[in-house]
C-alpha positions as a Markdown table, in Angstrom:
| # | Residue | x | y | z |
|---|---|---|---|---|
| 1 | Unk | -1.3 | -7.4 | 14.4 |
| 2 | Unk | -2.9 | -4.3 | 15.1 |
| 3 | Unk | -5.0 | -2.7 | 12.3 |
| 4 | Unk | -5.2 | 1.3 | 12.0 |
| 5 | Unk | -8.1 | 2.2 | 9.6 |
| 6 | Unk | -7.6 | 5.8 | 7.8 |
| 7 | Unk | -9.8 | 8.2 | 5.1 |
| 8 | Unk | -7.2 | 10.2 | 3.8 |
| 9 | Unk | -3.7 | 10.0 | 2.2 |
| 10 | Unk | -2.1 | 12.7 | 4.6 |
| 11 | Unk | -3.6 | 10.8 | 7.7 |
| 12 | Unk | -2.0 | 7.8 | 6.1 |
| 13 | Unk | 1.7 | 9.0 | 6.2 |
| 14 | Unk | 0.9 | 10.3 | 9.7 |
| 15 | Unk | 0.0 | 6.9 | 10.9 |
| 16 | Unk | 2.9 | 5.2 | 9.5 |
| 17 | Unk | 5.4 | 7.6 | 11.1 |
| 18 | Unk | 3.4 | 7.2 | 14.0 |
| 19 | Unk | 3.2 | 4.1 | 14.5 |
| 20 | Unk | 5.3 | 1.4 | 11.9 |
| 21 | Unk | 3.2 | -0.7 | 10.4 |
| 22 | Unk | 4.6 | -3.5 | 8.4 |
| 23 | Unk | 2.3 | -3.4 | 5.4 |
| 24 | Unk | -0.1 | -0.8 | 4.2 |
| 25 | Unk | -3.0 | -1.5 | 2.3 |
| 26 | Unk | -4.5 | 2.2 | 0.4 |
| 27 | Unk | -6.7 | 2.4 | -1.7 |
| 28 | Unk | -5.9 | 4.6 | -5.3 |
| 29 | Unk | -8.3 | 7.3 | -5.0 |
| 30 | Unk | -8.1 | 9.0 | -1.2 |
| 31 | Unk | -8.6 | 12.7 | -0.6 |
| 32 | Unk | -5.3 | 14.5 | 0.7 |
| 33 | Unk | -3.2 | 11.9 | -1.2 |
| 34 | Unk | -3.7 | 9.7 | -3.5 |
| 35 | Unk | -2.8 | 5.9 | -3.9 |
| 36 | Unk | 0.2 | 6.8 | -5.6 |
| 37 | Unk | 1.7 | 9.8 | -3.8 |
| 38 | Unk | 1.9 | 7.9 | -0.3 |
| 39 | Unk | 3.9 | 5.6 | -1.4 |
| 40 | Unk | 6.1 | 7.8 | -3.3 |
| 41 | Unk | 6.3 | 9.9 | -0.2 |
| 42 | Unk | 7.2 | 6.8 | 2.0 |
| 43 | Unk | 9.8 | 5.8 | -0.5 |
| 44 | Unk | 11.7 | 9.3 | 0.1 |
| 45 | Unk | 12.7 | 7.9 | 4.0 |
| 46 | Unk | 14.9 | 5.1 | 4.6 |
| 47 | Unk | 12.6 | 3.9 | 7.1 |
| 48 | Unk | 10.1 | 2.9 | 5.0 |
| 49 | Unk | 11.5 | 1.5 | 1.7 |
| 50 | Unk | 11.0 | -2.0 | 2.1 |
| 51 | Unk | 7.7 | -1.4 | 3.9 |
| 52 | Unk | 4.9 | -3.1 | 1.6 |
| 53 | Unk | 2.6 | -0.7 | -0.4 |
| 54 | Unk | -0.6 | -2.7 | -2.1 |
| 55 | Unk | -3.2 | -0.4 | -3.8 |
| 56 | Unk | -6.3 | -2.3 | -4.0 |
| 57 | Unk | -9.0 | -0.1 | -6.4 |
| 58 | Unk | -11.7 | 0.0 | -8.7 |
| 59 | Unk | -9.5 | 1.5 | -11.2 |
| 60 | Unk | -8.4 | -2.1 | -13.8 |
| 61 | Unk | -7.2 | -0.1 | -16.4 |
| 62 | Unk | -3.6 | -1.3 | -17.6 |
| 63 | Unk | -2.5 | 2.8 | -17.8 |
| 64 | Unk | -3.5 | 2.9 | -14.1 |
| 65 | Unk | -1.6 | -0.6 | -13.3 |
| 66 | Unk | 1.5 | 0.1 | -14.4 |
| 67 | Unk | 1.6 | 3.4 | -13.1 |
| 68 | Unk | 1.1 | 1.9 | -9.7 |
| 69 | Unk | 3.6 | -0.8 | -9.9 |
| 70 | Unk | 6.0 | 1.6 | -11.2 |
| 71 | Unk | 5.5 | 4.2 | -8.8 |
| 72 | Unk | 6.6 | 2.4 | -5.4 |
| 73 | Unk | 3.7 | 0.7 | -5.6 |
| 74 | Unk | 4.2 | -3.6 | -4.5 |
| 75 | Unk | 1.0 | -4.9 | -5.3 |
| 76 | Unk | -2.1 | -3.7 | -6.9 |
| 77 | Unk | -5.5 | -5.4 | -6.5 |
| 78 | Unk | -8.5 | -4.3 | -8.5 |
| 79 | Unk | -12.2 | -4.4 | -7.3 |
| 80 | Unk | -14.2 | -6.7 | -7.0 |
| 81 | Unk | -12.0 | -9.1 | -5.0 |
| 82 | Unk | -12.0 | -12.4 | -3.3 |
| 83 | Unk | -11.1 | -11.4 | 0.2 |
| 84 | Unk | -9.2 | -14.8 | 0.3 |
| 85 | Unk | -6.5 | -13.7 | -2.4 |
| 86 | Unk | -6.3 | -9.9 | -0.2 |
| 87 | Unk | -5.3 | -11.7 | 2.8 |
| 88 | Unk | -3.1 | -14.3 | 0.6 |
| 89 | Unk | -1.2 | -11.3 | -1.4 |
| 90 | Unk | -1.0 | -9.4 | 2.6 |
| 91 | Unk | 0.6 | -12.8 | 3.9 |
| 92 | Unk | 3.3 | -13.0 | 1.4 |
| 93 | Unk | 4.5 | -9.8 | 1.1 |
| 94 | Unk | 4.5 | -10.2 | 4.4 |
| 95 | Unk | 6.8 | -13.2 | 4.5 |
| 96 | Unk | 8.8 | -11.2 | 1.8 |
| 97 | Unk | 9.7 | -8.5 | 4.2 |
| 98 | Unk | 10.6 | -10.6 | 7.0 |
| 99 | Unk | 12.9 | -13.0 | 4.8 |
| 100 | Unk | 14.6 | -9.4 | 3.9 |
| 101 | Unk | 15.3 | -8.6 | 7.6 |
């Protein structure tokens, strides 16, 4: 699987219409767009509303959680992390989105 490696939240969308990822991995605080507008702006198309969103940030504060998960949001890992459960959250959402196809 390819991986596309991006700075900003507006460069984000543009390589998702671009080029269909199946999961995308932001982090909360980009320029352009945040963590929480891109997928909030994916949601609006068809296309992508099944298309895993995880946020993974610094940011562990329960007010910044929730408002993750509630806006479109699928996962949300905080910092520091164990690279083993990233790639072990990426594989089942993953799984998820195939077993929805």
């Amino acid at each position: 699987m390819p991986k596309i490696l991006v700075a900003d939240g507006r460069e984000t969308l543009q390589q998702v219409w671009d080029n269909a990822p199946d999961l995308v991995l932001l982090d909360l605080s980009m320029p352009g767009m945040d963590g929480i507008e891109v997928p909030e702006s994916l949601r609006q198309d068809t296309r992508y509303q099944s298309l895993p969103v995880l946020l993974l940030t610094a940011s562990d504060e329960t007010e910044d959680r929730v408002r993750g998960l509630n806006t479109s949001a699928d996962d949300y890992i905080t910092k520091p992390f164990k690279i083993e459960e990233v790639v072990a959250r990426i594989r089942e959402h993953l799984r998820i989105q195939t077993l929805q196809k």
